[in-house]
N, C-alpha and C positions, 0 to 999 in steps of 0.2 A: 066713275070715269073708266072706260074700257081701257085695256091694255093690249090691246088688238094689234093696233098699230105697231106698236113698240114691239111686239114680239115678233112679227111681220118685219121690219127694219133687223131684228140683231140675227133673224132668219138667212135675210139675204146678204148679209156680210158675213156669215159662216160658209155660207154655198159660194161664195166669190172667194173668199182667201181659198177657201178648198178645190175651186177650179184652175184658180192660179198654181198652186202648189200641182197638182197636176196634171196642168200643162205642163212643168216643169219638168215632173220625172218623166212624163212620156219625152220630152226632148231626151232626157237621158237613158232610157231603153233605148231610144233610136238610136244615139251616139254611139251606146256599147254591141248595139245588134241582138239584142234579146227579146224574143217576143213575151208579151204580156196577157195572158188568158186568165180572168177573172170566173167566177162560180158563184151564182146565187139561185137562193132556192129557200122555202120553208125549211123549217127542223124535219130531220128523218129521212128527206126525200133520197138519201144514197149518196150525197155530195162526198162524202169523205173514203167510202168503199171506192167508185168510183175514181177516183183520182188515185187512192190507193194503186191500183190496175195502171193507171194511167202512166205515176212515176215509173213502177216495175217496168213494165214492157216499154217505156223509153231511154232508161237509163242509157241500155247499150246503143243506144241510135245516137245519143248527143246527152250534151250539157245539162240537166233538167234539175230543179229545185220548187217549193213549194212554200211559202206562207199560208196561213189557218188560221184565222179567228175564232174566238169563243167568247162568250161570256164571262168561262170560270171553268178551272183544267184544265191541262195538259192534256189528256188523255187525246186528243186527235193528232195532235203533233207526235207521240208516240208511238200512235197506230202508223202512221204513214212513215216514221222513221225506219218501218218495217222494209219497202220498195229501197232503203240504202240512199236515197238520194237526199241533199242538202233540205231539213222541213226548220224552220222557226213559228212558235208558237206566236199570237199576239193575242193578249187575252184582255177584254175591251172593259170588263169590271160592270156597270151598269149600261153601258154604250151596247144600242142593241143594232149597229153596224162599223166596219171599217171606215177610216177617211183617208183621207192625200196624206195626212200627220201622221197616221201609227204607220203606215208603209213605210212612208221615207224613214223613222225612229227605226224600223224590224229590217229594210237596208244597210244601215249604218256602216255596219262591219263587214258585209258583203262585196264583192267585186265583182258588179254585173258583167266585167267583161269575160270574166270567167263562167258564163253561161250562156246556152242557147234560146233554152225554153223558160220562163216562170208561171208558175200560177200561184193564184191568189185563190182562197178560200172563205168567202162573207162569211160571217154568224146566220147561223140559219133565220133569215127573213125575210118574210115580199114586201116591204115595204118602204122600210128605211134607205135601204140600200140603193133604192130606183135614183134618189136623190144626188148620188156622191160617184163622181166620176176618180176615179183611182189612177190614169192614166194609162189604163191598158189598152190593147190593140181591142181585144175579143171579148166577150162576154155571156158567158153561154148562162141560160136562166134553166135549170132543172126541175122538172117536175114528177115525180112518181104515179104509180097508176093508183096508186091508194087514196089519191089525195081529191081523185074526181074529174071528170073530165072537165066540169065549169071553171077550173082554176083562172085560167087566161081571163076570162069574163068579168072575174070578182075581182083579180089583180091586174089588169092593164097596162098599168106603168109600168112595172120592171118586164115585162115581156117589150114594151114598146122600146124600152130603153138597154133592154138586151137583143147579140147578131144572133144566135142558134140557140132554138131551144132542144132540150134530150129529155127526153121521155125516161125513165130510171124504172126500173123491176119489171122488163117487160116480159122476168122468166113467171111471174104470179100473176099476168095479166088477165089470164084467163079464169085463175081463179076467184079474181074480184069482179069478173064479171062489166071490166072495162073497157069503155065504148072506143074504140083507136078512130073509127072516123069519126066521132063526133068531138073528141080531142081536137084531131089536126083544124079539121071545122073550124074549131072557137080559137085556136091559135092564129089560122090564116085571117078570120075575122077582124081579131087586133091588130094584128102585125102580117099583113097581105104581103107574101113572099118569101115569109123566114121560114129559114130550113131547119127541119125537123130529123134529129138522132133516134134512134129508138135503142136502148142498150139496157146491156142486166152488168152488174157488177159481177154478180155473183156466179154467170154463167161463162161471161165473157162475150156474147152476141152481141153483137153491132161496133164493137169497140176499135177493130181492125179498120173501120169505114170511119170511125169518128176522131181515130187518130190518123189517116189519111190525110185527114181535113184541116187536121190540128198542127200537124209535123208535115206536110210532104215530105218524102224523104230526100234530101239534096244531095246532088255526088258532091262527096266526100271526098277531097285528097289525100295523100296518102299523111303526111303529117294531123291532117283534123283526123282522121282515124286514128291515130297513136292516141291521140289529145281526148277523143273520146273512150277510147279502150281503158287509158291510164286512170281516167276520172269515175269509170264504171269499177274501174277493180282498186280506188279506194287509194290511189297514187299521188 
């Protein structure tokens, strides 16, 4: 007898409590006013350099903190605890993505009102992840120039199911001899219209255009400036 079914049925009662759950927190992003920017991508592609850059250079503009998934280690939540800003580990054990359940668990103790910005950091996969909506606003899918320009092609879902893809190491691009229009190409292909980042962690190129996009900068009163100054220097 197949078991087909049955595992098709306990399938889609994991993907519905998990959509329920967040719908849920995205109600509560929205209550507290904190945008929600999620990251997915294979292992390597620069997700954590990256965001690295990202906490740093926003800290002083506003509120900002990070979640990071792994499998096993610390060791990324450490790196990024370098930028100063608020990082919690969530370490998934055999789980080879995040769901609604380890978010809301790695919240717990946090006071979303106490922040502007969050991102979320998947365990490095194309795959899993396409499936489990987190209840973020944004969802950017990263891709490095090492990994081929076919990626979009072989993975479909999570580029369909991510807003903005960024392109990561664009300072070795040349070295690998990586095709950019025949990238953008296979990206517009899947996903007709999504806009594409081009950025180097390492150099800092494109980063000032993709945290434009990420943060617009909002005028600030003069008390949210205290509030962000105080929260930058650790107050």
């Amino acid at each position: 007898m197949s078991t087909q079914p049955r595992l098709v049925e306990v399938r889609q009662n994991v993907l519905k409590q998990n959509d329920l759950l967040a719908r849920s927190l995205r109600e509560r992003f929205r209550e507290a006013g904190v945008r929600v920017i999620s990251l997915v991508s294979s292992p390597g592609s620069g997700k954590t350099m990256l965001l690295e850059e990202l906490l740093t250079r926003l800290r002083s503009q506003c509120r900002v903190a990070a979640l990071v998934g792994d499998l096993a280690t610390e060791n990324d939540a450490a790196r990024l605890a370098r930028s100063q800003a608020p990082v919690k580990q969530i370490t998934t054990g055999t789980v080879c993505h995040l769901d609604a359940v380890m978010i809301e668990s790695a919240l717990a103790d946090w006071n979303l009102a106490d922040l502007d910005l969050l991102f979320i950091e998947n365990v490095g996969n194309m795959v899993c992840p396409s499936s489990y909506d987190w209840g973020e606003e944004l969802r950017l899918v990263l891709m490095s120039v090492t990994e081929g320009e076919d990626k979009p092609l072989k993975y479909p879902t999570i580029f369909n199911t991510a807003d903005v893809a960024v392109l990561t190491k664009m300072d070795i691009a040349a070295a690998v001899e990586f095709d950019l229009a025949a990238a953008q190409n296979n990206i517009q292909q899947v996903r007709p219209g999504m806009k594409v980042f081009q950025v180097s962690g390492k150099t800092g190129a494109g980063l000032e255009m993709l945290l434009d996009y990420l943060y617009p900068r909002p005028v600030l009163t003069i008390e949210k400036r205290v509030q962000v100054q105080l929260t930058a220097e650790g107050i």
